[in-house]
ROLOKE-635136 format. One line per 10 residues: number of its first residue (from 1); their letters; for each residue x, y, z of C-alpha. Coordinates in steps of 0.25 Angstrom, whole numbers. Layout:
! residues N
NUM) A) X/Y/Z; ...
! end
This chain:
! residues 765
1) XXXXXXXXXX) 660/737/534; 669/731/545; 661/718/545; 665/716/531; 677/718/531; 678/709/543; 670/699/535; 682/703/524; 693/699/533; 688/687/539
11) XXXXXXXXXX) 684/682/525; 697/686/515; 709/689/525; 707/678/540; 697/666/532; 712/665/520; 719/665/532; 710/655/540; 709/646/529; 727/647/527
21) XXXXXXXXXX) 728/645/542; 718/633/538; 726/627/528; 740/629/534; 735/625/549; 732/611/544; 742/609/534; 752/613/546; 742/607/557; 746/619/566
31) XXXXXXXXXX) 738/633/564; 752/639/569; 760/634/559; 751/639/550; 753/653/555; 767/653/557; 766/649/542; 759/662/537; 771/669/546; 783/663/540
41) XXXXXXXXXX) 777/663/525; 769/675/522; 769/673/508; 765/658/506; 754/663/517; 749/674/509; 748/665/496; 739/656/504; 732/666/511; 729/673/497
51) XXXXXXXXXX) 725/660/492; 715/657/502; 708/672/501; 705/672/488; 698/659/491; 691/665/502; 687/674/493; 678/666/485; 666/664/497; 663/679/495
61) XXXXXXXXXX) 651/674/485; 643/670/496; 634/677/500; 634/675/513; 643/676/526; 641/663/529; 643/656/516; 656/665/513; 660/660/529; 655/644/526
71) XXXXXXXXXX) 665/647/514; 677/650/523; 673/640/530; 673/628/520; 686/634/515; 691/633/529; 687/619/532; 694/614/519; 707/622/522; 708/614/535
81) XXXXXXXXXX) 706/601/526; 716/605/517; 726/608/525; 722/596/534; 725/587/522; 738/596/517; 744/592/532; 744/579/531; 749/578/516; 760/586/521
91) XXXXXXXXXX) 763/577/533; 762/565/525; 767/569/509; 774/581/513; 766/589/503; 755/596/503; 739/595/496; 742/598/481; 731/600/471; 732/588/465
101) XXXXXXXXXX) 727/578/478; 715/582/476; 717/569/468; 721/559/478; 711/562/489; 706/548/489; 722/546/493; 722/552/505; 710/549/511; 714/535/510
111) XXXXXXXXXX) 728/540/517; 721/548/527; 715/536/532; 730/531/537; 730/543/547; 741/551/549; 741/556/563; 729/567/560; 728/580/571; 715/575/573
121) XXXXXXXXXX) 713/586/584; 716/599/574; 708/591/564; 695/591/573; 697/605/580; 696/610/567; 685/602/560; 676/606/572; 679/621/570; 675/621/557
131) XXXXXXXXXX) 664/614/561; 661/625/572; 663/636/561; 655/630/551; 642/629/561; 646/645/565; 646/647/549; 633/639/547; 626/645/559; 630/659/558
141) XXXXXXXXXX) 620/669/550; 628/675/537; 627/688/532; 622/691/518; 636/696/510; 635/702/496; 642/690/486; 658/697/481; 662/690/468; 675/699/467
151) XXXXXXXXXX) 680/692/478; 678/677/473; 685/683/462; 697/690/467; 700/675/476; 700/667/463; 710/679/458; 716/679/468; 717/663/472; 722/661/457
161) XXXXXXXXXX) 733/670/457; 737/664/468; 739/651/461; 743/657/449; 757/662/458; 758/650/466; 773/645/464; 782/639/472; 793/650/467; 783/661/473
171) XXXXXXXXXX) 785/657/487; 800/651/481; 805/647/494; 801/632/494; 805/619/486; 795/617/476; 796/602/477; 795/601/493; 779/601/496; 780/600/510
181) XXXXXXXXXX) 788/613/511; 781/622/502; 767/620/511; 776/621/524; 781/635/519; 771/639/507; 758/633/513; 748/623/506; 742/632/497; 752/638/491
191) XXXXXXXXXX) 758/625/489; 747/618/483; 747/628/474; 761/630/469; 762/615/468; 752/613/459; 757/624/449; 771/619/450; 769/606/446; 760/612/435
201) XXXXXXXXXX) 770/619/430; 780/610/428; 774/604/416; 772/619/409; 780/612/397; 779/616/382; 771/602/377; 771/599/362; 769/584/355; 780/588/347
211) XXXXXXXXXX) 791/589/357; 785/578/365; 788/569/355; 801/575/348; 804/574/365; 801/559/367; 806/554/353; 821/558/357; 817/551/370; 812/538/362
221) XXXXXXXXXX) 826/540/352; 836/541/365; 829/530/373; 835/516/375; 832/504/369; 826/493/374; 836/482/379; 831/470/376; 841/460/385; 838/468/397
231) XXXXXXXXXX) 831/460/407; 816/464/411; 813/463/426; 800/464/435; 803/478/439; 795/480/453; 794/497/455; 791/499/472; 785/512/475; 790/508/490
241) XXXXXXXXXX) 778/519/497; 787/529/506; 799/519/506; 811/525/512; 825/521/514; 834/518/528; 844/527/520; 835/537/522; 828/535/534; 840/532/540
251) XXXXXXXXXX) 845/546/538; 834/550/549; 831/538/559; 841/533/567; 836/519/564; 841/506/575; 841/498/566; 841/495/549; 825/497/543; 828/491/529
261) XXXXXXXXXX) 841/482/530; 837/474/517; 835/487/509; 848/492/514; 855/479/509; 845/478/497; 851/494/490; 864/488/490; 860/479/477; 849/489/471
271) XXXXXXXXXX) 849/501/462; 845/513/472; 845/527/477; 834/537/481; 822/544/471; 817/558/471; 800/555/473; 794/569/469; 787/569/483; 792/569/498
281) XXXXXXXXXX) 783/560/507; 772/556/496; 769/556/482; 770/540/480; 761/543/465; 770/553/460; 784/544/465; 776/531/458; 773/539/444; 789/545/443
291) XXXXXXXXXX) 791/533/445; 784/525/435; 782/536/426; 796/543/426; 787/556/425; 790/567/436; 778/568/444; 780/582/445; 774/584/431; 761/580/436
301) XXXXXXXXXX) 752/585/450; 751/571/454; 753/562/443; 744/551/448; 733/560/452; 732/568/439; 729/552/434; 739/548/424; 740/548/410; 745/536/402
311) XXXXXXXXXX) 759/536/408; 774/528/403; 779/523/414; 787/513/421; 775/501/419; 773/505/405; 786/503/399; 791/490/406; 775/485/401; 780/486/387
321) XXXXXXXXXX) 792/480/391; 783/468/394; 783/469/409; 768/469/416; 768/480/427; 760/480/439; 757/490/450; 756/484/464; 751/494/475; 745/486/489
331) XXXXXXXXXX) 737/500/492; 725/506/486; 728/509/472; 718/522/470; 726/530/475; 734/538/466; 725/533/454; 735/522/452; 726/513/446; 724/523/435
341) XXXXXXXXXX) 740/529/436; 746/515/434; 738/512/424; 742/524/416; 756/520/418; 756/506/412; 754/497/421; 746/483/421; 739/482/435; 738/489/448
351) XXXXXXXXXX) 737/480/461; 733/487/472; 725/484/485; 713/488/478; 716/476/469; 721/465/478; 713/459/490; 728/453/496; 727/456/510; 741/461/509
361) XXXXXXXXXX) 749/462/523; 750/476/528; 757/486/537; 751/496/545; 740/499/533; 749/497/521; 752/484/512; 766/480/517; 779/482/506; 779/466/507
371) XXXXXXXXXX) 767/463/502; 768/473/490; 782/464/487; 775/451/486; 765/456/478; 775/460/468; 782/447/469; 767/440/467; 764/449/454; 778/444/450
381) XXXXXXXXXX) 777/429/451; 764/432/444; 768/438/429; 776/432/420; 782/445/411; 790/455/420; 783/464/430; 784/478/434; 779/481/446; 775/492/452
391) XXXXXXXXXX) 773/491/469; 771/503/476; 769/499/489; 764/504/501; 770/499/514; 777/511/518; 765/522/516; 763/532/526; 756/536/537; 764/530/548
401) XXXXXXXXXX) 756/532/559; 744/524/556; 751/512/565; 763/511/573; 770/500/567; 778/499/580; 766/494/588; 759/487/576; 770/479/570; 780/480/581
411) XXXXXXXXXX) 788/492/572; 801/496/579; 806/511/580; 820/508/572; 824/522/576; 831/529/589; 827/543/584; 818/551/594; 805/557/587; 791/561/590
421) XXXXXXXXXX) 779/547/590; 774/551/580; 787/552/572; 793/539/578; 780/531/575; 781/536/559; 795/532/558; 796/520/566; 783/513/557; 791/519/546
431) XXXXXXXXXX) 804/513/548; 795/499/550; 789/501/535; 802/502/530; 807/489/537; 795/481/532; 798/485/518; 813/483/520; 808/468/524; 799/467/512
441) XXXXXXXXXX) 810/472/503; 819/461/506; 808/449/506; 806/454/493; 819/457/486; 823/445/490; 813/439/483; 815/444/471; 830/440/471; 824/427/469
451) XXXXXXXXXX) 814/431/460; 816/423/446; 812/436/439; 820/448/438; 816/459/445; 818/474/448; 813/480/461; 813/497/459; 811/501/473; 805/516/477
461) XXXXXXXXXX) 800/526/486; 789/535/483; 792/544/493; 797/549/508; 789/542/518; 778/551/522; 780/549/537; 774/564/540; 782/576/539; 783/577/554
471) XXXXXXXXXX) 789/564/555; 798/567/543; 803/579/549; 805/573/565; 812/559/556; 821/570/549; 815/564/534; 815/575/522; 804/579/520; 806/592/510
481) XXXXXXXXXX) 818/593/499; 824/581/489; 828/572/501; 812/570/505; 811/566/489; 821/553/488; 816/540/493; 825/526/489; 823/517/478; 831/505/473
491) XXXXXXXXXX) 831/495/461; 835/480/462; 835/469/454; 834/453/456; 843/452/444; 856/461/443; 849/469/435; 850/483/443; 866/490/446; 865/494/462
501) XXXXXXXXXX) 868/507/465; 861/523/467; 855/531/461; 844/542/464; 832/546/455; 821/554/454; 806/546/455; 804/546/440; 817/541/435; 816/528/444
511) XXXXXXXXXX) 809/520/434; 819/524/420; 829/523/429; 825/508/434; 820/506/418; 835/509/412; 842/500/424; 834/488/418; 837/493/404; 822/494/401
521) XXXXXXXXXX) 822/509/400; 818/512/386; 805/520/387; 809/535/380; 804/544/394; 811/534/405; 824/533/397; 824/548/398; 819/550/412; 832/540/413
531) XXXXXXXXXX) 841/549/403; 838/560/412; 842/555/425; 854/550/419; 858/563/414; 853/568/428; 842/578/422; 829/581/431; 824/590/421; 820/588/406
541) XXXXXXXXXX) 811/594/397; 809/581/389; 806/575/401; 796/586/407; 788/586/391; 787/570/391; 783/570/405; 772/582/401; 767/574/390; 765/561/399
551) XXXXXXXXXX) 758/566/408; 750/578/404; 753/578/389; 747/570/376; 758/559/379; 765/561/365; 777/554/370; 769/543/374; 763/542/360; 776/543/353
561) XXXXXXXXXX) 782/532/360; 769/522/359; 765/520/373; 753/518/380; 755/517/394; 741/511/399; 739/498/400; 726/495/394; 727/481/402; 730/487/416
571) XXXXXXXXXX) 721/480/427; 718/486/444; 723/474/451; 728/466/439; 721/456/430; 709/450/436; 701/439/430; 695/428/439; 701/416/437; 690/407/445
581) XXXXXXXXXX) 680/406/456; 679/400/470; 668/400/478; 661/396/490; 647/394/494; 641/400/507; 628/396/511; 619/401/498; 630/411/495; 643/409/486
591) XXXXXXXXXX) 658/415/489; 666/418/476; 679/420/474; 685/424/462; 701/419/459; 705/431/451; 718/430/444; 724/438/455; 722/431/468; 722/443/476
601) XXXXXXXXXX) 714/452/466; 704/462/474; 690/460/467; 676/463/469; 666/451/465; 655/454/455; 642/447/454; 633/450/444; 640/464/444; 638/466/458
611) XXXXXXXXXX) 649/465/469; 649/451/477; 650/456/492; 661/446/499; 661/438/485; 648/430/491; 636/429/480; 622/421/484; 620/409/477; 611/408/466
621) XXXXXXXXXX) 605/402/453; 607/415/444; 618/416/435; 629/428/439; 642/434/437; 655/436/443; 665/447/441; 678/452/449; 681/466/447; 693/476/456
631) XXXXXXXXXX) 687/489/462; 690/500/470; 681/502/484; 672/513/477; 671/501/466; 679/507/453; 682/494/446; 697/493/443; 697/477/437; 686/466/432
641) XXXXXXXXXX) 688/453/431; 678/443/421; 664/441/423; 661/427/426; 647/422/424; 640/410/432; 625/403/431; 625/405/448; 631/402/458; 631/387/457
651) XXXXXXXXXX) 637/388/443; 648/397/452; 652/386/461; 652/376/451; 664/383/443; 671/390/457; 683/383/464; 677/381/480; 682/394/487; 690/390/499
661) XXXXXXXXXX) 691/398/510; 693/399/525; 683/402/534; 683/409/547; 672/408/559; 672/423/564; 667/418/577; 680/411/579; 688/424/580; 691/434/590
671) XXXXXXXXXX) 689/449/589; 691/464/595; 682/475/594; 688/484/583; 676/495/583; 663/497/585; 652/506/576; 639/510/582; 634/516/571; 634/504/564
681) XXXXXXXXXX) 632/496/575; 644/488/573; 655/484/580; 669/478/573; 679/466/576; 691/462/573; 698/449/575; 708/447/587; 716/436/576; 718/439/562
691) XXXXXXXXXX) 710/430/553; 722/432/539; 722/442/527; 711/437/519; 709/444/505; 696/436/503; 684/436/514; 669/433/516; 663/434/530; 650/429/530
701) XXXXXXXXXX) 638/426/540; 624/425/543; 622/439/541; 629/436/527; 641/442/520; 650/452/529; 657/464/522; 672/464/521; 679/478/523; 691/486/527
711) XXXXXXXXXX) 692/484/541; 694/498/542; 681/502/537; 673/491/544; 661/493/552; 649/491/546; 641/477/553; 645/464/545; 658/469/539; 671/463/540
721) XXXXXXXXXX) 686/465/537; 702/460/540; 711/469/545; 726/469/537; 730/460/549; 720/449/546; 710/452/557; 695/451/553; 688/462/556; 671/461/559
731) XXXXXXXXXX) 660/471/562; 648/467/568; 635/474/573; 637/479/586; 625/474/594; 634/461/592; 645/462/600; 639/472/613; 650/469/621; 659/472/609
741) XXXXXXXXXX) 666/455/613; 674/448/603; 663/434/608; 651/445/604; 659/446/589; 662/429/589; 647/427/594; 642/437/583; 649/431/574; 647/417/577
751) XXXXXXXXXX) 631/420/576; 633/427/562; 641/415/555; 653/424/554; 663/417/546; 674/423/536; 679/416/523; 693/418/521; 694/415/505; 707/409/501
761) XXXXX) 713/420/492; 722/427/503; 734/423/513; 728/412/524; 728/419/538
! end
């Protein structure tokens, strides 16, 4: 009887608390903390605790003490995971895991890989106890237990009820809207939890066609007309990632000198003043959709994970105004399934780095602001109706830690404020960003001024900067309440056409607000959204059933009014269509290169269906076909081009224009040792000189056609890569180089017949 009820305890009453202690020790990556936690708030303890018995409950169908203990075990390991993963996401989005980014997994693991200062040490420590306990478990004889299904029973009771209570106003001392501190004082689960139900309830609306119609109809009556006279210019929206202002980090840093003397100058002539972003320190989908959208994301768990429906929005109405409307985004567009998102919201093309083989100019690992500017002024000079353009750039992004920009780029610390390394380091690479896009700002705008066509720039933050919360609290940066909500934005024209002056908005009153400025504000929904702020209302009824029946409803309203929001004509990385062919013969094999339409198009060459690796084919009698199509790495096609047809290879080079391209003896360079692989048996180089930003490369030798890859993931023998700073980066087999020599890599090379072809569609180095 006492060793039950000793099995009893251990089971239901220290394994709810091991797993909380679990949970709340990661995500506050101090076991102490944690403690002190259950101390000061009993209540949100004994909500978790309760949470986590009746789930410790459910192993009581084994039949075993072993399995019930593996049970706990597994439980144990995932609550170290979760709370692991909940840490960092408080660090760096001041929120923690909600249900919904189980969504946006492939997100972060790509954001992982930027490191963000991981407790490597804690992180190890525990991974090899739970090693340690799993081979006790696994070892240890367990005892025959009789299977209980009450108790199964009474946790799934008992977990449900639990849920069903979970409200922020049961624990009613917290701000609702402030995520960071509810799991500071409330704890993840609860939370977690509450958060999901909140933003549930808020769309408990009454939802009939009838009054969704009657609703939009007096919207339809009261909106204005159309003003024929007024001018129509390019409208470029920047989503300027985790943008901030010297106003406000001049509140906080006692800064030596100015960081953005031409933005300063530049508010003077500009419409301007601070938006409301419905999250602190992340969140760029949720700013982005309020934005284009005019919808609340509020009304949706994460609107761009939840996968869009048809959506009005900011693209869609100035397309059937005549405008074409692009989205340009120099990062990888899966994330937030933008490609699909964008699409739903009326827009023409997505150009991301997916779809573009430019070897755009970088700092530390993100496209530079400049770039993404001279792409919009490319896209520009290259339609003839008026664009809108949407950039989100990505310059900015955290982490900050990844590189010190001081000792990479020669960064200076434009501050006299005392603080911590770390905290110095984060704010100092910072302060550099947002020098670099003041510099771009002012290349830019001025040339626009110049610019024949007019042309509106609508300037915006997503977000805080998500510099940690420690260094946000040591900085002196908000980091709870309205104030970490407001980020700057600003409007400008080339022509006159925007009175300077201040105003402040919420996120989804920017674009009506932008729309009515330009007199182009006619669309039923944003003319109210407009009517609203005007009048200075934050809530409405009309406005909370319209946005249901966007989002979630049967779109009645849509209907009624006649739009269709999809383009049927939307393209990945624009139109692409070859316009001819170059090639160059190698020996007995041939190099193609397709000219597409767009010069810089990404593509993957078909041949007879099958992909063409390095765009070399052998040369041969038999008649084939050519194809260009735009995929992902997992190789989801996103665009196709037209199949071209040939009676060999001969017939090819008849009709081709001579490829011309550079080419580079690999002999000739010098290299350092990067690192070696044993298990592959290879060792990898880079070159001492850089050899230029090449979007096009073929690498050939005796041994025949090297493999081009990302030079962080090379390795493999007779693979090779360039680097974002023009270095060319080489692996060879080990038993090459034994003294690990740059003259063992030039003579190994020199054997092989090592040369690089630089074709001619990219910047000469």
């Amino acid at each position: 009887m006492r060793r039950k009820l000793t099995l009893w305890a251990g089971w239901y009453v220290l394994a709810p608390l091991g797993l909380l202690l679990c949970l709340e020790g990661f995500t506050r990556m101090n076991p102490l903390s944690a403690l002190w936690w259950m101390v000061r708030y009993p209540l949100s303890m004994l909500f978790a605790f309760g949470f986590l018995a009746g789930l410790c409950m459910l192993p009581a169908l084994c039949g075993s003490t072993r399995s019930h203990n593996l049970w706990l075990w597994g439980f144990g390991a995932f609550f170290c995971v979760y709370g692991t993963v909940n840490h960092y996401k408080l660090v760096f989005r001041l929120e923690p895991l909600f249900v919904t980014d189980i969504s946006q997994i492939r997100d972060a693991v790509e954001v992982a890989t930027l490191g963000f200062g991981i407790n490597w040490l804690v992180i190890g420590l525990t991974i090899a106890a739970l090693i340690a306990a799993l081979v006790w478990l696994i070892r240890r004889k367990g005892e025959a237990i009789r299977r209980n299904w009450l108790l199964p029973l009474l946790g799934c009771v008992l977990m449900v009820w639990l849920i069903s209570i979970c409200k922020f106003s049961l624990l009613s001392r917290h701000n609702a809207t402030d995520m960071n501190e509810q799991a500071q004082k409330n704890g993840s689960l609860f939370t977690m939890i509450a958060m999901d139900r909140y933003r549930s309830s808020l769309m408990n609306i009454d939802y009939h066609q009838q009054e969704v119609e009657e609703a939009y109809t007096r919207l339809m009556e009261a909106a204005p007309a159309a003003q024929p006279d007024a001018v129509k210019p390019n409208i470029i929206l920047v989503l300027a990632e985790s943008f901030t202002d010297e106003a406000i980090l001049g509140q906080h840093l006692n800064l030596t000198k100015p960081l953005m003397p031409y933005y300063q100058s530049l508010m003077m002539e500009c419409r301007r003043g601070l938006i409301y972003v419905p999250k602190a320190g992340g969140g760029t989908s949720e700013s982005e959709f309020e934005v284009l959208s005019a919808l609340r994301s509020k009304y949706a768990l994460n609107p761009y994970s939840i996968g869009l429906p048809p959506i009005r929005s900011t693209a869609d109405i100035l397309t059937d105004k005549g405008y074409s409307a692009t989205a340009l985004h120099w990062h990888a567009g899966v994330f937030y399934n933008r490609y699909n998102n964008l699409r739903m919201q009326g827009f023409d093309a997505f150009h991301t780095l997916d779809t573009s083989c430019y070897p755009y100019e970088r700092i530390g690992s993100y496209v530079t602001d400049e770039a993404h500017f001279d792409s919009v002024m490319e896209h520009l000079r290259l339609t003839d109706e008026q664009d809108f353009i949407f950039c989100l750039t990505m310059q900015n992004h955290g982490g900050y830690t990844y590189f010190d920009f001081r000792e990479k780029y020669g960064a200076p610390t434009p501050f006299t404020n005392q603080y911590s390394a770390a905290t110095e380091k984060v704010a100092a690479n910072f302060c550099y960003l947002l020098t670099q896009t003041d510099k771009a700002l002012e290349k830019w705008i001025e040339e626009l001024r110049a610019f024949e066509e007019p042309t509106v720039v609508v300037f915006f933050s997503d977000h805080l900067a998500p510099l940690g919360t420690d260094v946000l609290s040591e900085i002196g940066l908000p980091i709870a309440g309205d104030e970490a909500h407001r980020v700057p934005y600003f409007i400008w024209s080339n022509y006159g056409g925007i009175q300077p002056g201040q105003t402040d908005l919420y996120a989804h009153q920017l674009s009506p607000y932008v729309l009515t400025q330009l007199g182009l504000c006619d669309d039923p929904f944003f003319a109210y959204v407009e009517q609203l702020r005007q009048a200075g209302v934050t809530s409405d009824e009309t406005y909370d059933l319209l946005s249901y029946d966007a989002l979630f409803g049967q779109q009645y309203a849509y209907r009624l009014g006649g739009f269709d929001p999809v383009n049927p004509n939307y393209q990945v990385g624009g139109s692409m269509e070859i316009i001819g062919i170059e090639a160059l013969r190698l020996g007995d094999q041939i190099c193609i290169r397709p000219r597409l339409g767009s010069l810089y198009q990404a593509y993957t060459l078909l041949v007879n269906g099958k992909p063409a690796r390095g765009n070399i084919i052998p040369a041969s009698n038999d008649p084939f076909t050519l194809c260009c199509v735009m995929q992902d790495a997992s190789g989801k096609e996103y665009n196709r081009s037209q199949t071209l047809h040939y009676d060999s290879t001969d017939h090819l080079l008849a009709q081709a224009q001579p490829l011309d391209c550079k080419v580079l003896p690999l002999d000739a360079q010098t290299y350092f040792h990067v690192k070696s692989n044993a298990a592959k048996g290879t060792t990898t180089w880079a070159s001492s000189d850089p050899i230029g930003l090449w979007a096009h490369t073929v690498l050939t030798s005796q041994s025949g056609l090297w493999q081009q890859t990302g030079t962080g993931r090379i390795g493999d023998p007779l693979e090779y890569g360039i680097d974002t700073e023009g270095r060319l980066w080489v692996t060879i087999p080990y038993t090459a180089t034994p003294e690990l020599s740059t003259e063992y890599v030039q003579q190994y090379l020199r054997n092989a017949a090592a040369v690089l072809h630089l074709l001619d569609c990219a910047p000469q180095p």
